[in-house]
C-alpha positions as CSV (number, residue, x, y, z in Angstrom):
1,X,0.0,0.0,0.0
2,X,3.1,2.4,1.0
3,X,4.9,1.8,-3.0
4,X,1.6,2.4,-4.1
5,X,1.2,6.0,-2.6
6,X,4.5,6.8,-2.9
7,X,4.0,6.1,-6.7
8,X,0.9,8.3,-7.2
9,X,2.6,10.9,-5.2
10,X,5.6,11.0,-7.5
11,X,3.4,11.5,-10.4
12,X,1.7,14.1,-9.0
13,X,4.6,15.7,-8.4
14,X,5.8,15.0,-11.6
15,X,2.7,16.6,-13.7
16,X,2.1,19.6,-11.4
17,X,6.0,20.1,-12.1
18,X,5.8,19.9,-16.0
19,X,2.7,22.0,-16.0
20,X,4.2,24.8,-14.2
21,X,7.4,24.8,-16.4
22,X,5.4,24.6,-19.8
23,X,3.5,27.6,-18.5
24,X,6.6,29.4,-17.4
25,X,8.3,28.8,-20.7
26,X,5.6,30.1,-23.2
27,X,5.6,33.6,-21.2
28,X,9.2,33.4,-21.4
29,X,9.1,32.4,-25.1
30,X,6.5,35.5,-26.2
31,X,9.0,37.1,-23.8
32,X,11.6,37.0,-26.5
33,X,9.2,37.7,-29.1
34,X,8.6,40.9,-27.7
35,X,12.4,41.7,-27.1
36,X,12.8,40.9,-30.7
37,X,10.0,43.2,-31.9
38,X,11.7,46.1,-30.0
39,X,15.0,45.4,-31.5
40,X,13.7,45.3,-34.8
41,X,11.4,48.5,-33.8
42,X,15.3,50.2,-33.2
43,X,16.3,49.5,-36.3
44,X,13.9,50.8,-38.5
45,X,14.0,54.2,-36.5
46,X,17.9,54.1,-36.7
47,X,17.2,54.0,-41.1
48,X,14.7,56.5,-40.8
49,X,11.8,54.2,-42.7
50,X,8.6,55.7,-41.5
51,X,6.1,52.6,-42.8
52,X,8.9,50.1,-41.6
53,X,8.4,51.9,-38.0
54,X,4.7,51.4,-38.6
55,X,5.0,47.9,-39.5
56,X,7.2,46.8,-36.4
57,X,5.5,49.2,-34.3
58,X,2.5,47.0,-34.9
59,X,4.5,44.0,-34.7
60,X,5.0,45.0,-31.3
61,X,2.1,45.7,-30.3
62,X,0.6,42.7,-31.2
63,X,3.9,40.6,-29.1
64,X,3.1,42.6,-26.6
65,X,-0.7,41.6,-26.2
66,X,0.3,38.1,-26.4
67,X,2.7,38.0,-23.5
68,X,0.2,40.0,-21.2
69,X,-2.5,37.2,-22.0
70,X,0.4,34.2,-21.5
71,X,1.2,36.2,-18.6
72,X,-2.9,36.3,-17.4
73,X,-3.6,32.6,-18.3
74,X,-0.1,31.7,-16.3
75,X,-1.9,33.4,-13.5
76,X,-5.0,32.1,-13.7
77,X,-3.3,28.6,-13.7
78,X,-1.1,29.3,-11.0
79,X,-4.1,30.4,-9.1
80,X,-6.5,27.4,-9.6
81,X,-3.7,25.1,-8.1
């Protein structure tokens, strides 16, 4: 009875740990996404291309909004447990 608790409580452990990692890492992956808008944002104001500034700065925008609702479900997740 003992191996068999110990067993379920290893795989609990075990899911609840992946779950909380792959949550963590796509807020950290739309992370980078949003670094790398800002980076390309820089350069088009460094040539001076007005509607390439548009472009990324809508790029941008949109990275943004997707990290702040990885960052809300992450959250929400975190919170349920």
């Amino acid at each position: 009875m003992k191996t068999k608790q110990l067993i379920v409580g290893l795989a609990v452990a075990f899911m609840t740990a992946t779950t909380i990692v792959a949550c963590d890492s796509k807020k950290e992956n739309k992370a980078e996404d949003v670094q790398d808008a800002k980076e390309d944002l820089n350069e088009a104001r460094a040539e001076g291309d007005t509607s390439e500034m548009r472009d990324e700065k809508a790029n941008l925008d949109s990275a943004k909004a997707e990290y702040n609702d990885a960052a809300k479900e992450a959250r929400k997740d975190s919170m349920n447990k």
